[in-house]
C-alpha positions as YAML, in Angstrom:
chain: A
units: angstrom
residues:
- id: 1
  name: UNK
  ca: [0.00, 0.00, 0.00]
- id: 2
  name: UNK
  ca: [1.70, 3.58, -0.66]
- id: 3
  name: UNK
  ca: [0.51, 6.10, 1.50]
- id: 4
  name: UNK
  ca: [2.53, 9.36, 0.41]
- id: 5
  name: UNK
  ca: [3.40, 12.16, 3.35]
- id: 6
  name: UNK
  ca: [2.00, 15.18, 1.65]
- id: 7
  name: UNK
  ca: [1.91, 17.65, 4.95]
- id: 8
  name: UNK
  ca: [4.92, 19.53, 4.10]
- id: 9
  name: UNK
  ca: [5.25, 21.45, 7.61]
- id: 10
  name: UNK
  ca: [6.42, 17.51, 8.91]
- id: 11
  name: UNK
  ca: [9.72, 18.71, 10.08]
- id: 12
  name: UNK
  ca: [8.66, 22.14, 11.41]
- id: 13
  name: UNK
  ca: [10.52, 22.49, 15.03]
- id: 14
  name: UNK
  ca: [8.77, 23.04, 18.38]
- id: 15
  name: UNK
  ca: [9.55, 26.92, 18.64]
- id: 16
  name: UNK
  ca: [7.85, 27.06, 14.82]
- id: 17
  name: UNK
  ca: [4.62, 25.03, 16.46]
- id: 18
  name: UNK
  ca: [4.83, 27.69, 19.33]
- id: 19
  name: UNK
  ca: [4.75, 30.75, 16.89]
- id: 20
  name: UNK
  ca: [2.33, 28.71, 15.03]
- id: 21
  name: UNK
  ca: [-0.14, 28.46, 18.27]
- id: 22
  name: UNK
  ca: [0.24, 31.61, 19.27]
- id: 23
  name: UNK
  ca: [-0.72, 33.20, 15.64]
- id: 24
  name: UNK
  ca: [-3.68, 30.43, 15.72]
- id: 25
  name: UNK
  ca: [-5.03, 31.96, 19.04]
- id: 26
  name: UNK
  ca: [-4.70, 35.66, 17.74]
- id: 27
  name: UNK
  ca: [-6.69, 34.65, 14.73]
- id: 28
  name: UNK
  ca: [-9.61, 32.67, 16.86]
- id: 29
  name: UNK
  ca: [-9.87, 35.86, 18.98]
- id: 30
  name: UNK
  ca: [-10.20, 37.76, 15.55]
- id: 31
  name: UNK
  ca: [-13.05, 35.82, 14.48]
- id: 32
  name: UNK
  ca: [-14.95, 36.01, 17.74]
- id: 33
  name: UNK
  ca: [-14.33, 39.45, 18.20]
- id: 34
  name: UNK
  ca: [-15.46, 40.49, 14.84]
- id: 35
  name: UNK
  ca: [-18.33, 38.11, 14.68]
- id: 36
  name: UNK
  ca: [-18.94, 39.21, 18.69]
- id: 37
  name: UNK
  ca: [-20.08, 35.55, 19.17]
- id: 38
  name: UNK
  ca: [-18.27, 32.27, 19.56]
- id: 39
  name: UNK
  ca: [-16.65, 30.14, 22.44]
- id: 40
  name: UNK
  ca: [-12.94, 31.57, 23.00]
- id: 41
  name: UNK
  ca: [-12.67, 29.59, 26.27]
- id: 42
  name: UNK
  ca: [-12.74, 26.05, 25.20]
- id: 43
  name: UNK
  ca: [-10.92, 27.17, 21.75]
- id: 44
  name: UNK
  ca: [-8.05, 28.38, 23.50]
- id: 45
  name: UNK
  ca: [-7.79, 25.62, 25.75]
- id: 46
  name: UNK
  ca: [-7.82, 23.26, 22.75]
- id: 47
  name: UNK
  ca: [-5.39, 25.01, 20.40]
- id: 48
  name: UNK
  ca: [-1.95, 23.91, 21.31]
- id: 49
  name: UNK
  ca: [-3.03, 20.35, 20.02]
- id: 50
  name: UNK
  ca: [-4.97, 21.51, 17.16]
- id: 51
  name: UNK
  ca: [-2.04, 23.39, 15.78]
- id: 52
  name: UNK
  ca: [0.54, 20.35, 16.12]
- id: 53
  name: UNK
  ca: [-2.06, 17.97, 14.36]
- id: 54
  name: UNK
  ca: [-2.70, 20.31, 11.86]
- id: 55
  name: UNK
  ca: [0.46, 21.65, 11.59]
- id: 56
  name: UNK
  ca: [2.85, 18.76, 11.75]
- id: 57
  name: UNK
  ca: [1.22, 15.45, 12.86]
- id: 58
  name: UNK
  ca: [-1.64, 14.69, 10.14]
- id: 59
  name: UNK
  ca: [-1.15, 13.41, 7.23]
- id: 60
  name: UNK
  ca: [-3.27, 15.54, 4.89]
- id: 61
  name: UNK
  ca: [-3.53, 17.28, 1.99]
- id: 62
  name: UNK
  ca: [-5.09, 21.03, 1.83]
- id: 63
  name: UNK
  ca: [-4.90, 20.77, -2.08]
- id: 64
  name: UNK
  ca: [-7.09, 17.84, -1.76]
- id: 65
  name: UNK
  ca: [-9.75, 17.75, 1.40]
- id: 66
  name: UNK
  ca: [-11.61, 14.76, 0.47]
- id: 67
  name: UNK
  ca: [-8.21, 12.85, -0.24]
- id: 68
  name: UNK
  ca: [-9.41, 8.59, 0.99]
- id: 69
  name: UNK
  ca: [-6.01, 8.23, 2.21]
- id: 70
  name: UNK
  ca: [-5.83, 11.26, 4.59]
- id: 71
  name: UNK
  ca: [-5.88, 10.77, 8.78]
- id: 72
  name: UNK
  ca: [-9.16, 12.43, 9.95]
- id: 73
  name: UNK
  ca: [-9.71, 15.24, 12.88]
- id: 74
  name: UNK
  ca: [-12.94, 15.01, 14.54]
- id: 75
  name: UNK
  ca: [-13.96, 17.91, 16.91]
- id: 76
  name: UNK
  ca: [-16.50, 16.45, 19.21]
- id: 77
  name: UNK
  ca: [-16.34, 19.64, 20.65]
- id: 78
  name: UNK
  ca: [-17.89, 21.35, 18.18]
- id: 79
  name: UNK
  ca: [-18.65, 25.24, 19.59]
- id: 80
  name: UNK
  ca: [-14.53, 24.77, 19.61]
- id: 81
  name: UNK
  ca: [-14.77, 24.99, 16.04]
- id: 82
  name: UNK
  ca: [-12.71, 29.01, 15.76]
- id: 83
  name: UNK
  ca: [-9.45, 26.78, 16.54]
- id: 84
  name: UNK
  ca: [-10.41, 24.17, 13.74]
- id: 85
  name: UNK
  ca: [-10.92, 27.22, 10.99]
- id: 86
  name: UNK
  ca: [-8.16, 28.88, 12.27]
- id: 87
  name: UNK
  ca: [-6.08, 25.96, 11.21]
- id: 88
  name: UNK
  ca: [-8.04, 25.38, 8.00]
- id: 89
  name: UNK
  ca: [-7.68, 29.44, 7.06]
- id: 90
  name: UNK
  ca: [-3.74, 29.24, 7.95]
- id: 91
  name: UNK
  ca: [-3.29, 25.86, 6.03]
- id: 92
  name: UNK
  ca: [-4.86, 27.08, 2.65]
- id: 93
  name: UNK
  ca: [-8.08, 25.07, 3.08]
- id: 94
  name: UNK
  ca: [-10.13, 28.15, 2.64]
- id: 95
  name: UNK
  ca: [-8.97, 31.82, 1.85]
- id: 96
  name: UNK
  ca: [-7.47, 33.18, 4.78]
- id: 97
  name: UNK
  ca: [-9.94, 36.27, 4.45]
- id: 98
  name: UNK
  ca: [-12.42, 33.26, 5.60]
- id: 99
  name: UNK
  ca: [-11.71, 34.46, 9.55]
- id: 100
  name: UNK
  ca: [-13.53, 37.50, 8.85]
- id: 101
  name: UNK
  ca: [-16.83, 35.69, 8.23]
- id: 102
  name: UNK
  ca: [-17.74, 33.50, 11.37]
- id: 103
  name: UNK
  ca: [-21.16, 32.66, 11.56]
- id: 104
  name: UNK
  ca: [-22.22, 34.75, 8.97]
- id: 105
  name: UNK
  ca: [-25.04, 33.70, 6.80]
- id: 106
  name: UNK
  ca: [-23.22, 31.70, 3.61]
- id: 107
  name: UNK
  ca: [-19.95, 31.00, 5.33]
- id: 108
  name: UNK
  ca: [-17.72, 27.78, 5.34]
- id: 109
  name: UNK
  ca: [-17.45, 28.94, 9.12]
- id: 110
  name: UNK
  ca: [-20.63, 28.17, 10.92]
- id: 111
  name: UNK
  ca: [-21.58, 28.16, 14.34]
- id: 112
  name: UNK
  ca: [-20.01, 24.66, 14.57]
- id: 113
  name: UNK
  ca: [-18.30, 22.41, 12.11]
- id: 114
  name: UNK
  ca: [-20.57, 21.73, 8.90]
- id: 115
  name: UNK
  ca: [-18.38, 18.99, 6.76]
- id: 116
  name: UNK
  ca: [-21.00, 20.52, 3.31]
- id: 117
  name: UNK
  ca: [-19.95, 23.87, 4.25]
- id: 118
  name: UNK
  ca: [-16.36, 23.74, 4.82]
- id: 119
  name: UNK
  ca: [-13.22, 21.80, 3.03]
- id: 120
  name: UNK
  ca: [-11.01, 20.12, 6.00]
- id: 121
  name: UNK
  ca: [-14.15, 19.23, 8.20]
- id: 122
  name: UNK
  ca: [-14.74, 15.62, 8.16]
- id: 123
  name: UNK
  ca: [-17.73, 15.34, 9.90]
- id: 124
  name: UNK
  ca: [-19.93, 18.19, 11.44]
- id: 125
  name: UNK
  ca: [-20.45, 18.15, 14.75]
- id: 126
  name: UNK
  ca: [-22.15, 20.36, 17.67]
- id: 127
  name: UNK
  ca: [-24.12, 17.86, 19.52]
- id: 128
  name: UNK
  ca: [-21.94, 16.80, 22.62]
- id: 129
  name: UNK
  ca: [-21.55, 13.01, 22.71]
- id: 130
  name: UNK
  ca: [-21.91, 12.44, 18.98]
- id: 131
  name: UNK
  ca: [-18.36, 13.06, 17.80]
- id: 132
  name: UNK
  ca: [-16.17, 10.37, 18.95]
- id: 133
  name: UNK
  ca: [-19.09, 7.64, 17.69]
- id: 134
  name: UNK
  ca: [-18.27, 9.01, 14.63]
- id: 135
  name: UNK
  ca: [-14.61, 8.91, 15.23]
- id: 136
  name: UNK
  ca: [-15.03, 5.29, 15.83]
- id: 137
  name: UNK
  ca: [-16.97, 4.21, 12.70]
- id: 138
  name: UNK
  ca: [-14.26, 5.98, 10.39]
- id: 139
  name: UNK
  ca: [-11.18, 3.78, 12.61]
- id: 140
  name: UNK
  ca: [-13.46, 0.79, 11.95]
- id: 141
  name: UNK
  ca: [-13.49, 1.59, 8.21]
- id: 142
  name: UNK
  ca: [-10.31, 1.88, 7.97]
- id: 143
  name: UNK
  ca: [-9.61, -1.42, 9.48]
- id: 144
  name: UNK
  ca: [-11.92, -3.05, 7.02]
- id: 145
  name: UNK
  ca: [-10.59, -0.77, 3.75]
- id: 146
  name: UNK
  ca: [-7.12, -1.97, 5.06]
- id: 147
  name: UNK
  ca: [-5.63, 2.00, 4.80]
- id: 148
  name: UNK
  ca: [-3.43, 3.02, 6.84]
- id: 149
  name: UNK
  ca: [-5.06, 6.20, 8.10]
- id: 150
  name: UNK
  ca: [-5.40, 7.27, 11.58]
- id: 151
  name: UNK
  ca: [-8.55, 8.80, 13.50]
- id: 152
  name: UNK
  ca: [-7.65, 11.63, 15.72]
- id: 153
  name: UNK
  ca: [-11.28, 12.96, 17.60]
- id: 154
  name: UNK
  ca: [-10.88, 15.81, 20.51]
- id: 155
  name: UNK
  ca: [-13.88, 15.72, 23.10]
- id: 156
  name: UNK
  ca: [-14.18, 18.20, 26.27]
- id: 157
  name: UNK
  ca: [-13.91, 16.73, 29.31]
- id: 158
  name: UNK
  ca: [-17.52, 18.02, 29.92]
- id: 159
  name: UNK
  ca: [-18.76, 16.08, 26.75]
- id: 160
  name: UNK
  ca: [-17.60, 13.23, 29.10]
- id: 161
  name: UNK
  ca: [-20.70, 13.06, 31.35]
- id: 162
  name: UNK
  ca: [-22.76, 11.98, 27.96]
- id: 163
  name: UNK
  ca: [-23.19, 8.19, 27.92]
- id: 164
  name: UNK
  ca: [-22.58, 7.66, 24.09]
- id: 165
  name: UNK
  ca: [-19.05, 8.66, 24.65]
- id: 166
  name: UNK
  ca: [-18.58, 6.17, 26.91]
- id: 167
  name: UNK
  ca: [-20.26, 3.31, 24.07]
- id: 168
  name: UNK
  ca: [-18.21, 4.82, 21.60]
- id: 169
  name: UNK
  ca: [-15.22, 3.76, 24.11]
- id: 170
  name: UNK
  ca: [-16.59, 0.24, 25.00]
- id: 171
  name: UNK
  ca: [-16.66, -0.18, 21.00]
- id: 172
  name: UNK
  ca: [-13.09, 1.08, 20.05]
- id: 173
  name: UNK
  ca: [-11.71, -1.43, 22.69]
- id: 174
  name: UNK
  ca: [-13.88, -4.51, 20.89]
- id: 175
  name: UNK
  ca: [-12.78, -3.64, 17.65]
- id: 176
  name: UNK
  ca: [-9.23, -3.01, 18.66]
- id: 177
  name: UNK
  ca: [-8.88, 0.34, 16.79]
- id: 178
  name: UNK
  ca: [-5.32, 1.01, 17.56]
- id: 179
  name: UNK
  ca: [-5.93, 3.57, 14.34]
- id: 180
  name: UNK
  ca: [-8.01, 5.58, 16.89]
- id: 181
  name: UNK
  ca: [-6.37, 8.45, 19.39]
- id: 182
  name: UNK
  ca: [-8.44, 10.29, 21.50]
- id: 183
  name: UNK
  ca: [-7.42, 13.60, 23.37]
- id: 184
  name: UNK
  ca: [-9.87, 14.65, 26.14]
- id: 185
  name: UNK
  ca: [-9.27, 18.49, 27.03]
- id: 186
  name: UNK
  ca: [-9.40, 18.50, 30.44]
- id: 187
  name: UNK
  ca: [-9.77, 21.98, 31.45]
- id: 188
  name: UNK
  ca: [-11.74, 21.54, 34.24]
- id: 189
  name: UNK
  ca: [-14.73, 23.91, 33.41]
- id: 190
  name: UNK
  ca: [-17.98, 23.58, 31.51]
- id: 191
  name: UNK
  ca: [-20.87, 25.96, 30.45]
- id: 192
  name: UNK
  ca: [-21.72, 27.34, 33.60]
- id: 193
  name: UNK
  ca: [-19.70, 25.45, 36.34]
- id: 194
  name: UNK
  ca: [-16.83, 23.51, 37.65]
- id: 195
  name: UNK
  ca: [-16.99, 19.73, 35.68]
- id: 196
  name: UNK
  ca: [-16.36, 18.35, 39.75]
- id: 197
  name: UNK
  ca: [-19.65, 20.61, 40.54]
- id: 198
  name: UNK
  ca: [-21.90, 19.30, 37.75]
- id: 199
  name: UNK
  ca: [-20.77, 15.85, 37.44]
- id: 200
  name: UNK
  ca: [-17.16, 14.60, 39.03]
- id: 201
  name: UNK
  ca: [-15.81, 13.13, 36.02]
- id: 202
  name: UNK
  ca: [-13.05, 10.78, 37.72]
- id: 203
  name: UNK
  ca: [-9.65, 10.02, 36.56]
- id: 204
  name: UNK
  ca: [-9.62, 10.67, 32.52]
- id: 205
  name: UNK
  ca: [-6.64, 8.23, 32.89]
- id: 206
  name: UNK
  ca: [-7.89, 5.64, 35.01]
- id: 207
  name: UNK
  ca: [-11.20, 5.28, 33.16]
- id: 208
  name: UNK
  ca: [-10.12, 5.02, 29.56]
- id: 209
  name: UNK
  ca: [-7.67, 2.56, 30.81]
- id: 210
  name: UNK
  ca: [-10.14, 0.66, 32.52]
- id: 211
  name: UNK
  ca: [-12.28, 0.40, 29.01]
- id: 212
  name: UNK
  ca: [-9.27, -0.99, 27.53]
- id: 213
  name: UNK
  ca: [-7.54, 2.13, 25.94]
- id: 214
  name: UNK
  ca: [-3.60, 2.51, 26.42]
- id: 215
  name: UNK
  ca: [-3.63, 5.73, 27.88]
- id: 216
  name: UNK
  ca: [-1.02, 9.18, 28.51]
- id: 217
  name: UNK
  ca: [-1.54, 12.24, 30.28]
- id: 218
  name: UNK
  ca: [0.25, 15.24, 29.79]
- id: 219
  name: UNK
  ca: [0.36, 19.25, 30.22]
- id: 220
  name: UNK
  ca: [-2.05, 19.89, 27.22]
- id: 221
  name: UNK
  ca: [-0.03, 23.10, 26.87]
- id: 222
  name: UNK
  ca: [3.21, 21.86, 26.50]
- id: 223
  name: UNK
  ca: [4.44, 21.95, 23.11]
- id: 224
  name: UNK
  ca: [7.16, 19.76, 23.97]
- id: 225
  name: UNK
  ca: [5.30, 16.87, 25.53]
- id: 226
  name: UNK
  ca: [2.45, 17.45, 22.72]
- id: 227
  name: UNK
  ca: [4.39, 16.52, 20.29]
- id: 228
  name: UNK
  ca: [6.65, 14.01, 22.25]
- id: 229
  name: UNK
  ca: [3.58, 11.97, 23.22]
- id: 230
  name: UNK
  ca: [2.07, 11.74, 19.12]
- id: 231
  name: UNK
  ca: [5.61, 10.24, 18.44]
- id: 232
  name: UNK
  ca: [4.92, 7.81, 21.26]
- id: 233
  name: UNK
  ca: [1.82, 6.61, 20.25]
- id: 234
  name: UNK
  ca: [2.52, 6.74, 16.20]
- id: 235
  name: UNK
  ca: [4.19, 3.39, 16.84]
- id: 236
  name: UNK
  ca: [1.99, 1.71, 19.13]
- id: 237
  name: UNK
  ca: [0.06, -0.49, 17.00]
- id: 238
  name: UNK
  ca: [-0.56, -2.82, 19.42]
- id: 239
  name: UNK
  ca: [-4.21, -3.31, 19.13]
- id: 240
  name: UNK
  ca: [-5.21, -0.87, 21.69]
- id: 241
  name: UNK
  ca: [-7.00, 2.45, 21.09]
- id: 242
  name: UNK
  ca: [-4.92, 5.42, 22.69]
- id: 243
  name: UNK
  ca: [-6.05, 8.51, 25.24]
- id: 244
  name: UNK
  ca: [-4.50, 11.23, 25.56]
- id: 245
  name: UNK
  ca: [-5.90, 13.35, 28.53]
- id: 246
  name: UNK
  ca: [-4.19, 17.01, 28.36]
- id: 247
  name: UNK
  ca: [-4.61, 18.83, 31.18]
- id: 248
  name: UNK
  ca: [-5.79, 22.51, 30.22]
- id: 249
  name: UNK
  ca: [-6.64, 25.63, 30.88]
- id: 250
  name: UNK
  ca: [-9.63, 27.02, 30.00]
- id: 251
  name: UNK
  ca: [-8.81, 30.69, 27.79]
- id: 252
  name: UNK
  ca: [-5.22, 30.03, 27.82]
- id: 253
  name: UNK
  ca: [-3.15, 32.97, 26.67]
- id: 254
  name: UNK
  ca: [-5.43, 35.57, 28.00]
- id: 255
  name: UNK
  ca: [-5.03, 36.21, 31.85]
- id: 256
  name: UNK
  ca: [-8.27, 37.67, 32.28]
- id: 257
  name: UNK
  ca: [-10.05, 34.53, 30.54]
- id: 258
  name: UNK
  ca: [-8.24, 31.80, 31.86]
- id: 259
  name: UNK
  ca: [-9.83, 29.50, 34.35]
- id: 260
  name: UNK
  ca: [-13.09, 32.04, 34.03]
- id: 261
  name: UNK
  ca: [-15.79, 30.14, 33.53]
- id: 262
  name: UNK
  ca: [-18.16, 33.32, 31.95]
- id: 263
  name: UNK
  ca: [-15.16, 32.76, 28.72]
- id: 264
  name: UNK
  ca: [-17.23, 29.74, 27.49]
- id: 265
  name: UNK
  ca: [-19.67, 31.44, 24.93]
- id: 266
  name: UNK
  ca: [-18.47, 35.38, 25.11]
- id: 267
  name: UNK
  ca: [-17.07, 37.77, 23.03]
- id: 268
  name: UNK
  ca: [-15.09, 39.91, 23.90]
- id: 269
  name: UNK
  ca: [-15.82, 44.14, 23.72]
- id: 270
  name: UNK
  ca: [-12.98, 46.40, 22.14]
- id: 271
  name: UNK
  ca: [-11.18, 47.14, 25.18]
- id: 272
  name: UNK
  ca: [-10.85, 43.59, 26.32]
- id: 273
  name: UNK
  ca: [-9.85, 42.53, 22.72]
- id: 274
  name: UNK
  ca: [-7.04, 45.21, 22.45]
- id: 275
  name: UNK
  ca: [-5.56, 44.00, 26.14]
- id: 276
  name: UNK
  ca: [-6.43, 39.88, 24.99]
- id: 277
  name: UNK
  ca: [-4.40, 40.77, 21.57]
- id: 278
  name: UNK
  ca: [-1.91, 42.39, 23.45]
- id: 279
  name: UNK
  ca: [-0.64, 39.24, 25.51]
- id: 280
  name: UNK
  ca: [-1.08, 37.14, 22.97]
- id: 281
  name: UNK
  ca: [1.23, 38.48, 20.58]
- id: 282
  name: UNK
  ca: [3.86, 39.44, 23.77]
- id: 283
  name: UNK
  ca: [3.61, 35.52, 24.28]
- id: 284
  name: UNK
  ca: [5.73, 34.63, 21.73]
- id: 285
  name: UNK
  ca: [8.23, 37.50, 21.57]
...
């Protein structure tokens, strides 16, 4: 079988992933800013791992969305979705001009990922729970088309307390989808609480293990061990589905965001978006 590398960014060093993340954050808070809607909180938590899947891990093809042979992203966590088209718009997906449109009527960038609306989305997604099912039917394809893609899906450690993610986990252990990595972004907050207020969610670690998934855990923003723990796991093909719980924080890169759990759905005004854009680019100076 010849599966070609295509991602041309493959050998792009950890201080070029930094830059990278930092120029993906300034662009989410762009978006949500301009379209004064959208969910900076969880998008920010999230983007450190976006950027080195999109950016250096994935084999894909920007040229070529719909390419059979290409690993899949799945955003479970679909009101992430700015830190997905920020990706997208820096990759060449869409025009980068795209950032200016969020959830305007007729753009690829909707409210959360539409897979008819936007190249580089392989499934839409938006209702918590749903995602990493879906993540787990394209591993099993893959087993039975006998291609060597992988299936990379993102859920919120939130999404957690729906039961279909834990079915979805039950199945990817029978069916031995060792294709199949799953990050859970374990910031610690959800729409309008703590995740130990709403529903204590456990150990991430212990629990995936326990359904049979070989399991890490690492500083979610830690470039280093990001991209230290995907070269770990790219060899494991030892029958077992892989988690990978990051440990987060919610707004990263924004003082007065992080760990703020009124940062899940706002936008913010001019003042705060002048101060937010502010840090962000000092971040990587």
């Amino acid at each position: 079988m010849n599966l070609k590398k295509v991602n041309i960014l493959k050998n792009i060093s950890i201080e070029e992933l930094k830059q990278k993340a930092a120029e993906l954050r300034q662009t989410v808070l762009t978006m949500i800013y301009e379209a004064q809607s959208g969910h900076p909180g969880g998008s920010f938590s999230a983007a450190d791992v976006v950027t080195a899947l999109y950016f250096k891990e994935t084999n894909i093809d920007p040229k070529n969305p719909r390419w059979e042979d290409r690993d899949r992203f799945v955003l479970s966590k679909g009101h992430a979705c700015p830190a997905q088209y920020a990706a997208l718009a820096m990759l060449g997906y869409v025009p980068y001009e795209t950032i200016h449109k969020l959830r305007e009527y007729g753009s690829p960038f909707q409210g959360h990922p539409d897979m008819k609306k936007c190249p580089g989305i392989d499934i839409s997604t938006g209702s918590l729970g749903q995602g990493l099912s879906c993540g787990v039917g394209m591993a099993i394809a893959g087993k039975i088309d006998e291609k060597n893609y992988r299936v990379f899906v993102m859920v919120g450690d939130g999404e957690c307390n729906e039961g279909q993610i834990w079915e979805a986990v039950q199945t990817a252990a029978k069916y031995k989808l060792d294709n199949l990595v799953v990050f859970v972004d374990n910031n610690g907050l959800q729409l309008d609480g703590t995740t130990d207020e709403i529903m204590p969610t456990q150990d991430f670690e212990d629990k995936f293990r326990a359904f049979g998934f070989e399991t890490q855990r690492i500083d979610g923003h830690s470039m280093e061990q990001i991209v230290s723990v995907l070269d770990f796991v790219r060899g494991q093909k030892n029958g077992k589905p892989k988690c990978i719980v990051l440990d987060t924080v919610k707004g990263k890169g924004v003082s007065f965001m992080e760990n703020k759990c009124n940062w899940h759905g706002v936008a913010p005004n001019d003042e705060e978006y002048e101060q937010a854009m502010k840090e962000l680019r000092a971040s990587v100076q």
